[in-house]
C-alpha positions in Angstrom: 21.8 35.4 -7.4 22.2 31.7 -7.8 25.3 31.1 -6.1 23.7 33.2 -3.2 21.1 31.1 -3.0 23.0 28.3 -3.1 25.0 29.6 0.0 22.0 30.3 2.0 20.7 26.6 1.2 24.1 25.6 2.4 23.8 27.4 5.5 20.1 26.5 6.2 21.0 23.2 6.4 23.8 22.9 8.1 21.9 24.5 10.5 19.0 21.9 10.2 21.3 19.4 11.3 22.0 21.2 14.6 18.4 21.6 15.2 19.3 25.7 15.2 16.7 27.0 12.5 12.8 27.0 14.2 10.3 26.8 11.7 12.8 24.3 9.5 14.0 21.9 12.0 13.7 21.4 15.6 15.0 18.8 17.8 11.7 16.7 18.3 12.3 14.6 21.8 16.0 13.4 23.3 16.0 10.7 20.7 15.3 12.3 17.8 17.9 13.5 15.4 18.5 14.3 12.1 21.7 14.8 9.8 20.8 16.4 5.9 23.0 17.2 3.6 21.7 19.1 -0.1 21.9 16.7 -3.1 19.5 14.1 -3.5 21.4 13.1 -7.0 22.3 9.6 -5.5 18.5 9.4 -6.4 18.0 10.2 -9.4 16.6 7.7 -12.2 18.8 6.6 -15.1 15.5 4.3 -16.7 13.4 7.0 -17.7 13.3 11.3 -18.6 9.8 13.1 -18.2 8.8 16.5 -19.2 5.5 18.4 -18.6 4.8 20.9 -21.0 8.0 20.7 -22.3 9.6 21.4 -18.5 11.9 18.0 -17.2 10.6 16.2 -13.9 13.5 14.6 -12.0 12.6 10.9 -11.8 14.0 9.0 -8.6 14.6 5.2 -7.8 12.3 4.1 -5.3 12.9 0.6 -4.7 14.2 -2.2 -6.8 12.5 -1.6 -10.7 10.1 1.1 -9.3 10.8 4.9 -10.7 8.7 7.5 -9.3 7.8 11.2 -11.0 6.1 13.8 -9.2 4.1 16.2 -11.4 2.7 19.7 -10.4 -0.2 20.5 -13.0 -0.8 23.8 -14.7 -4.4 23.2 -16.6 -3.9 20.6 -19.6 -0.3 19.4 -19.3 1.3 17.3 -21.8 3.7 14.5 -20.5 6.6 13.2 -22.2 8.2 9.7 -21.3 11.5 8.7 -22.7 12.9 5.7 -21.9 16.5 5.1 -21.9 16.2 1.3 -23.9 15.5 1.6 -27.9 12.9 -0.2 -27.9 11.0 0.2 -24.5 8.0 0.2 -26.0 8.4 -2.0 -28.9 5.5 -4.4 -27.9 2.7 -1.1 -26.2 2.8 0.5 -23.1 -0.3 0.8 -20.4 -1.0 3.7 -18.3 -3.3 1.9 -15.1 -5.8 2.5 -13.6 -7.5 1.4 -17.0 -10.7 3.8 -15.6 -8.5 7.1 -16.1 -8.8 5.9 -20.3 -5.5 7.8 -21.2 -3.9 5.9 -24.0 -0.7 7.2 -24.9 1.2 8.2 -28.3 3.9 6.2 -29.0 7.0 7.1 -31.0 9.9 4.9 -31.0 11.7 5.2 -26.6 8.9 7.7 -26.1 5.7 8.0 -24.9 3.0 11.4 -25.0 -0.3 12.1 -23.1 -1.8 14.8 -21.5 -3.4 15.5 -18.1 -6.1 17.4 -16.9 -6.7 16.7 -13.0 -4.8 14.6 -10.6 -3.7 11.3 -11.2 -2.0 8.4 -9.8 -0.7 6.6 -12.0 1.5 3.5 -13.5 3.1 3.7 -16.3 3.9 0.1 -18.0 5.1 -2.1 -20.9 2.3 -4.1 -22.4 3.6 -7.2 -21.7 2.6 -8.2 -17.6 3.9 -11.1 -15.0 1.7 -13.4 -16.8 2.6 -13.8 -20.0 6.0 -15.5 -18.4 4.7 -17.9 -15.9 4.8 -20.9 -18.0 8.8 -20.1 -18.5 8.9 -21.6 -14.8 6.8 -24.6 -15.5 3.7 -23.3 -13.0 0.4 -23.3 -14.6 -2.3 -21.1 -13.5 -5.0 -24.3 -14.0 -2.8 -27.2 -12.2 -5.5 -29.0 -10.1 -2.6 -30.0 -7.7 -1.3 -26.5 -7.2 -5.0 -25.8 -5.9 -4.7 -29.0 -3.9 -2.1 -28.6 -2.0 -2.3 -25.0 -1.0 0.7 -22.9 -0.4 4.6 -23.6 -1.7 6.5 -21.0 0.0 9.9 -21.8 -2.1 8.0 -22.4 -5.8 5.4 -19.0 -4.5 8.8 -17.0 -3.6 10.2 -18.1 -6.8 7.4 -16.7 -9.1 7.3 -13.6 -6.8 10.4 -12.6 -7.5 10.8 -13.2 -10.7 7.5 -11.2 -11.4 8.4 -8.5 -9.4 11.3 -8.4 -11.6 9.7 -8.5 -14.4 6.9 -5.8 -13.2 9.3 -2.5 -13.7 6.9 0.8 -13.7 7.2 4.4 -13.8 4.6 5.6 -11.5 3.7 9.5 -11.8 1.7 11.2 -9.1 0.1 14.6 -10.3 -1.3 16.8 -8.5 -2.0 20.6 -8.7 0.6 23.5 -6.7 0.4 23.2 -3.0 1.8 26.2 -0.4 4.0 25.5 1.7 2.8 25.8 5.3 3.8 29.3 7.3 7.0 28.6 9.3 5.4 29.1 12.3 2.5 26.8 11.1 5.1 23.4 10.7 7.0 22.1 14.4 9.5 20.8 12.1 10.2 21.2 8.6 12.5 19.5 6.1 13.8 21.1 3.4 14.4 19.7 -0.2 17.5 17.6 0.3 18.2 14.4 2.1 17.9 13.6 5.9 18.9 10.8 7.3 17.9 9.5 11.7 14.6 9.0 13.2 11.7 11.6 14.5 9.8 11.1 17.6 6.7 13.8 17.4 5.4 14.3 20.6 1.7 15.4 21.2 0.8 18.6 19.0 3.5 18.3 16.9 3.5 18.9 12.9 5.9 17.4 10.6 6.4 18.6 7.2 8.6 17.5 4.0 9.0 19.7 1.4 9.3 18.7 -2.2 12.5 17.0 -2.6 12.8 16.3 0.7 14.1 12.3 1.5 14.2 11.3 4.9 16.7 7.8 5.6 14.6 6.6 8.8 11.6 6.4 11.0 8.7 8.5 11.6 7.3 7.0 15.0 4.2 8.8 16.5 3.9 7.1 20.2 1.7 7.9 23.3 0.6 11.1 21.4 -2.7 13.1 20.3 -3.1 15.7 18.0 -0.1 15.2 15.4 0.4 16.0 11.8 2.4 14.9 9.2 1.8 16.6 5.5 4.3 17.8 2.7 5.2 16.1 -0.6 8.5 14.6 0.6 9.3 10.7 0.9 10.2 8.5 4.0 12.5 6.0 3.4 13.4 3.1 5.2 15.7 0.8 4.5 16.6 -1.5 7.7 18.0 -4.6 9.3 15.1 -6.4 9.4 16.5 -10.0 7.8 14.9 -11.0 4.8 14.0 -14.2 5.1 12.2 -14.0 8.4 8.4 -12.3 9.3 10.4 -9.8 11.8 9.7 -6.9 9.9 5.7 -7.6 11.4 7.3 -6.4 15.1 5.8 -3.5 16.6 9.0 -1.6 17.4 10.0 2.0 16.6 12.5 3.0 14.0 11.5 -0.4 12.4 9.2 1.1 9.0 8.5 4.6 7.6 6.1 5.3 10.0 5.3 3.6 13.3 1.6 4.7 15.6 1.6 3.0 18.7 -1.4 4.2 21.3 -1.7 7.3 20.0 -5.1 9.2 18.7 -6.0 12.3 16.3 -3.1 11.7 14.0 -3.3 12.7 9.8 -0.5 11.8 7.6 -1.3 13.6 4.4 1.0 13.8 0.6 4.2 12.1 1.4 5.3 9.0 0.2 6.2 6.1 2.1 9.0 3.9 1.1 9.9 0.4 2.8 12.8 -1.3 0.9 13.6 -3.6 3.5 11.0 -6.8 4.6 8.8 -4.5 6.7 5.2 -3.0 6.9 4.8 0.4 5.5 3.0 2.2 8.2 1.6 0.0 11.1 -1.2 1.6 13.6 -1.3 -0.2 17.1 -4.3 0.3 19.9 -5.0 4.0 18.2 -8.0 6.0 17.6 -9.1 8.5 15.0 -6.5 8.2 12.1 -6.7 9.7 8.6 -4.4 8.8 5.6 -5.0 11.1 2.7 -3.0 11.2 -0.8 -0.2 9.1 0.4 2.0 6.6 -2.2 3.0 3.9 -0.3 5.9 1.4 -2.3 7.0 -1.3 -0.3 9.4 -3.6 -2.7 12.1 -6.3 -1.1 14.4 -9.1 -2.3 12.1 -11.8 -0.6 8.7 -9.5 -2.4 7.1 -10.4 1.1 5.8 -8.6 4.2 6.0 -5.5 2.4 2.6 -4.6 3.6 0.8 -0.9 3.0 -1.4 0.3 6.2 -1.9 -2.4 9.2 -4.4 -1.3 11.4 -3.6 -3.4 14.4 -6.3 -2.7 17.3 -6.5 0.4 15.5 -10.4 2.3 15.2 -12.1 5.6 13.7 -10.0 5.4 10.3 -10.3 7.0 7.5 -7.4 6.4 3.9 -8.5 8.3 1.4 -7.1 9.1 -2.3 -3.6 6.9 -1.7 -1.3 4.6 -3.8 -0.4 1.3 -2.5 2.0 -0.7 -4.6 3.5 -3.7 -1.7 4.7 -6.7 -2.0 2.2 -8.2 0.9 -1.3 -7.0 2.0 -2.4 -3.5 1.2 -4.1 -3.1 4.1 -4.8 -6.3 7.1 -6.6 -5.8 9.7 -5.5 -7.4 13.0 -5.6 -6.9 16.7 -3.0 -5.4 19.3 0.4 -6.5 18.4 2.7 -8.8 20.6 5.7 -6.6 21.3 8.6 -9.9 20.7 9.7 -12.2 18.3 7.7 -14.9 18.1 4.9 -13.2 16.9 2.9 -15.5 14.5 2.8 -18.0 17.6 1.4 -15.2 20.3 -1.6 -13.4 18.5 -3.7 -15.6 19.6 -2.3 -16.3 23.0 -1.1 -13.0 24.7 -3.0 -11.2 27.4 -4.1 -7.5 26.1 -6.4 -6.1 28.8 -4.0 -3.1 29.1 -5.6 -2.1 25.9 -9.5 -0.9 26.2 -10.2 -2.4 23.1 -8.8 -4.4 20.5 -11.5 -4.8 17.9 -10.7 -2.9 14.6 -14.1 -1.0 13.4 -14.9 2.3 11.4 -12.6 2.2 8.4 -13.6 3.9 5.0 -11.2 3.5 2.1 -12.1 5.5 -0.8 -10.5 6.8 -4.0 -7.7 4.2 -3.9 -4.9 2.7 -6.0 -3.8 -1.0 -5.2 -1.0 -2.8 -6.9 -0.2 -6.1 -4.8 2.8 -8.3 -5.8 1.8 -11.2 -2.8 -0.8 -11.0 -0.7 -4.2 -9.5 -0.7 -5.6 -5.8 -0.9 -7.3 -6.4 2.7 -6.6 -9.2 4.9 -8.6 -9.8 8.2 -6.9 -11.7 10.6 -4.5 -14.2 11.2 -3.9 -17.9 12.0 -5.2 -18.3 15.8 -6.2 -14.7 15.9 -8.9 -13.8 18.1 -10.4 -10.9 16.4 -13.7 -9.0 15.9 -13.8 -6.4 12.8 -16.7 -4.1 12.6 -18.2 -1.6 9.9 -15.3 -1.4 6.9 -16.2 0.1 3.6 -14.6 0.5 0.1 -15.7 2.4 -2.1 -14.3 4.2 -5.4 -11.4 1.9 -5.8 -9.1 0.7 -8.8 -6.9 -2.8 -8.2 -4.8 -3.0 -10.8 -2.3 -6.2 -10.0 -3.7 -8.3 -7.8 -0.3 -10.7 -6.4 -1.2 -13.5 -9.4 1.0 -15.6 -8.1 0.3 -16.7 -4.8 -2.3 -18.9 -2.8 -2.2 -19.6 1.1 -4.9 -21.7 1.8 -7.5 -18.9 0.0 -6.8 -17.9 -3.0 -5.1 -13.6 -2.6 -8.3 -11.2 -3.1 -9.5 -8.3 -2.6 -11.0 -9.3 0.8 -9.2 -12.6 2.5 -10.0 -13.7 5.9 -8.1 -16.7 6.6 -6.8 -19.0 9.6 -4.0 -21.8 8.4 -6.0 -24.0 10.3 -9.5 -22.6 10.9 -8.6 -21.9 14.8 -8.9 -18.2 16.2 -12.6 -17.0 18.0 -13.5 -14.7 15.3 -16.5 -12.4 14.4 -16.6 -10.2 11.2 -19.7 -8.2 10.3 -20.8 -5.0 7.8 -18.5 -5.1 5.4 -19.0 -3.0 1.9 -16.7 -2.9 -1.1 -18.6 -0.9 -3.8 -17.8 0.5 -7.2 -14.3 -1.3 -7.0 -12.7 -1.6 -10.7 -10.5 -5.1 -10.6 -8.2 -5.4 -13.6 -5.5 -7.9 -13.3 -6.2 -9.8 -10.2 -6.0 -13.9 -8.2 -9.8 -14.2 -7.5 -12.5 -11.4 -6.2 -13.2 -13.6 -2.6 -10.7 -16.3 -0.5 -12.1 -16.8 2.8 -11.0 -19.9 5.0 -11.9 -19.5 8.9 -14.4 -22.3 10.0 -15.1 -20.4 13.4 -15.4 -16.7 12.2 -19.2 -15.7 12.3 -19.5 -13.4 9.5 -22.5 -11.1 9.1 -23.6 -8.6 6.2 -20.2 -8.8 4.0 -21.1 -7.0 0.7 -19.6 -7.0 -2.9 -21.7 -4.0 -4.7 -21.2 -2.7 -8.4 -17.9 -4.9 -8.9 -16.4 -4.6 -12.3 -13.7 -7.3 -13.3 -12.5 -6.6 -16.6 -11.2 -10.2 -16.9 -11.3 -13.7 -15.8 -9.9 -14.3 -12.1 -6.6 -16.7 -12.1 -7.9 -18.7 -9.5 -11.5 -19.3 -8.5 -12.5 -17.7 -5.5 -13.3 -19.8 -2.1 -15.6 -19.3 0.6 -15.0 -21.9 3.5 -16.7 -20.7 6.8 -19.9 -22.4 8.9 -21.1 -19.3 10.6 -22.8 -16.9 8.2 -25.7 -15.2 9.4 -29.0 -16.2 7.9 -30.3 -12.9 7.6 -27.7 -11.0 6.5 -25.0 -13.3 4.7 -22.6 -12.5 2.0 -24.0 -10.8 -0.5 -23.1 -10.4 -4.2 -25.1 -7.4 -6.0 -24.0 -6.1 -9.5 -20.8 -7.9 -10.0 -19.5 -8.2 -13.7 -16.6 -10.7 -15.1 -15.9 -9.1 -18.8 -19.2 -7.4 -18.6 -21.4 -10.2 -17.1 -23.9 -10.2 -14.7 -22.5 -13.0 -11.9 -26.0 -14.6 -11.3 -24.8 -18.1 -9.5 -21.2 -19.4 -8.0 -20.3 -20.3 -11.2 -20.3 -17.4 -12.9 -17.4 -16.0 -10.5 -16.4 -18.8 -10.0 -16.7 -19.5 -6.7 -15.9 -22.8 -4.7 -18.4 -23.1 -1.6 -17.8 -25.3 1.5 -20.1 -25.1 4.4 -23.0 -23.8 4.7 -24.6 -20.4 5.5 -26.5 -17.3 3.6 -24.2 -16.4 0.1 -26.7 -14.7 -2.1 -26.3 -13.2 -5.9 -28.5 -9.8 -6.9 
């Protein structure tokens, strides 16, 4: 019976490849091809084994010192980590977000805890980046490293060495899922690995079993009404050089999954992987969006530009329930993207009137995971950017590395709106991050834009559980006096912030910053 099975697989897939089997692959536009063969073993994990309830879970390498386990629940499930190194544990392990309270057992390479609901979680030795910053000579409270702003070659430095240092099994759990009807799925991967690029077209669904890797590009352009669901991963892994910004291009084939001018699109379940210096999944001049229950890892040599979800000119947006761990902003917020090279010295300069709009407004995050090597969970804007942002919310969130080693003229926060040199008509108004758990993180606030009018940015119910590394920074001249910046119920270690100092918080200008 197994060997037939394995012969139908066989056949199945070399079928796939010739876009010949409807319901599991079909060609999706002239440009769009796929090759899969069965095995994904070139994948598999050698750092870690996990079992649940006593059943192994294939681990596979995302990216770098990232290992990735994908567990299907059955009631209380008891997990079983093993790690290759005697040892592994010697000095206690973590399992993040802190808020999920699951301490493990440990026993020698191995570590035990149970599950009852869905998780996303990371699983980590008890020693963190920075308890090894002072082996490169950069102290966190060096008045002249605050000074003088940002070091690109001294910030690269750290970066990579704590990205190095920050290895992490994550495991994603999550109760059985059907499989869509055949007729139900345009196209459909089976478990394996793919390699090429899809274009979907309008009213096309995309869907990646379990154990499904696709090498390549998802790109949804000048299309309405598209779906992409499954527990698969996207993988790209391209030629963007690493030590340039031209993974920001908006191109197809250049990230896991590319939206240009497109509206009614959900991307639910898979996980997004961007190995080389690109953005994750970058949404251009689009409308009605909805991100649901994705992991998105985005880990390069340079650990920058490895952004999660950049909604560029993008409106009506809803992420919901996802993992980000990148190596650059979780989420930015910009407007409509230059289509060349020289993009950093256009944003502000390029004509977009073929767009109707260009302002990025409606977007609700809840029920999110953020682990940030170098940058900030949400960035606003750019250097020269003319940009208005309307009507963001947070809610429900848990940050659990906040990039501790970087600072470009704001300190990396949870909510950065900066401009290198405070140039860039801006305007920037109800803003609410509430119930947002902050565990390891740079500083709560940078903002450094002396023309952005901001109006009505809130920080409700804001539990730090330590000390920021740097203080946070407000710089801007334009707040409105009636409805400011407002800080209500926000806790360092358990205390009420009551004044600046309490954050701390470094003030320049003036305008309407109130504490509840």
């Amino acid at each position: 019976m197994e060997k037939h099975n394995l012969w139908y697989r066989h056949i199945a897939i070399k079928m796939l490849a010739c876009g010949l089997l409807y319901g599991v692959f079909t060609s999706c536009s002239g440009n769009g091809e796929v090759t899969s063969v069965v095995s994904a073993n070139m994948l598999k994990s050698a750092r870690y084994t996990v079992t649940a309830n006593g059943k192994p879970v294939e681990v596979y390498k995302a990216a770098l010192n990232i290992n990735v386990a994908n567990i299907t629940l059955s009631g209380v499930t008891e997990v079983v980590v093993k790690a290759k190194d005697a040892g592994y544990w010697n000095e206690g392990a973590k399992i993040r977000p802190l808020s999920q309270d699951i301490i493990p057992e440990i026993s020698g390479d191995t570590l035990i805890f149970s599950l009852d609901k869905p998780a996303m979680l990371s699983v980590e030795r008890k020693k963190q980046i920075w308890d090894h910053v002072s082996e490169l000579g950069m102290k966190r409270d060096n008045p002249d490293w605050w000074k003088r702003g940002f070091r690109y070659n001294e910030t690269l430095q750290l970066s990579s060495y704590a990205t190095g240092m920050a290895e992490a099994l994550f495991i994603f759990a999550d109760t059985l899922q059907a499989e869509p009807k055949r007729q139900d799925a345009t196209i459909r991967l089976l478990p394996g690995i793919h390699t090429g690029n899809i274009d979907l077209r309008s009213g096309q669904h995309l869907h990646l079993d379990e154990g499904a890797f696709l090498f390549g590009s998802v790109n949804i352009w000048d299309a309405e009404n598209v779906k992409v669901t499954g527990k698969g991963v996207i993988i790209h892994d391209g030629n963007q050089p690493p030590y340039t910004d031209r993974g920001v291009q908006t191109e197809r084939n250049w990230r896991p999954i590319s939206i240009n001018n497109s509206q009614n699109v959900s991307v639910s379940g898979v996980t997004c992987i961007a190995r080389s210096r690109t953005w994750t999944i970058q949404a251009t001049a689009s409308r009605n969006l909805e991100f649901d229950g994705l992991k998105i890892i985005a880990s390069n040599l340079a650990n920058l530009n490895g952004d999660g979800i950049d909604l560029c000119g993008a409106q009506d947006v809803i992420i919901s329930n996802c993992f980000f761990r990148t190596c650059d902003d979780a989420i930015a917020l910009y407007r409509t993207m230059p289509f060349d090279d020289n993009i950093h010295e256009t944003w502000g300069e390029k004509d977009y009137s073929q767009y109707v709009d260009t302002w990025v407004k409606n977007v609700f995050i809840s029920g999110c995971v953020f682990w940030n090597t170098s940058a900030n969970v949400m960035r606003v804007g750019w250097t020269g950017m003319s940009l208005n942002t309307e009507n963001i919310t947070m809610k429900d969130c848990d940050v659990i590395h906040l990039s501790d080693c970087s600072y470009f003229y704001a300190p990396h926060s949870l909510l950065n709106i900066m401009s290198e040199d405070g140039s860039g008509e801006a305007e920037h108004s109800d803003y609410l991050f509430e119930n947002i758990r902050m565990e390891e993180y740079s500083a709560l606030v940078g903002i450094n834009h002396q023309q952005a009018r901001l109006k009505n940015i809130c920080f409700k119910d804001i539990y730090m559980v330590e000390s920021s590394k740097w203080p946070s920074l407000i710089i801007v001249h334009n707040v409105d006096e009636d409805k400011g910046i407002i800080f209500e119920n926000v806790t360092v270690k358990g205390k009420l912030v009551e004044q600046a100092e309490d954050l701390p918080l470094c003030i320049e200008g003036d305008g309407n910053i109130e504490f509840r």
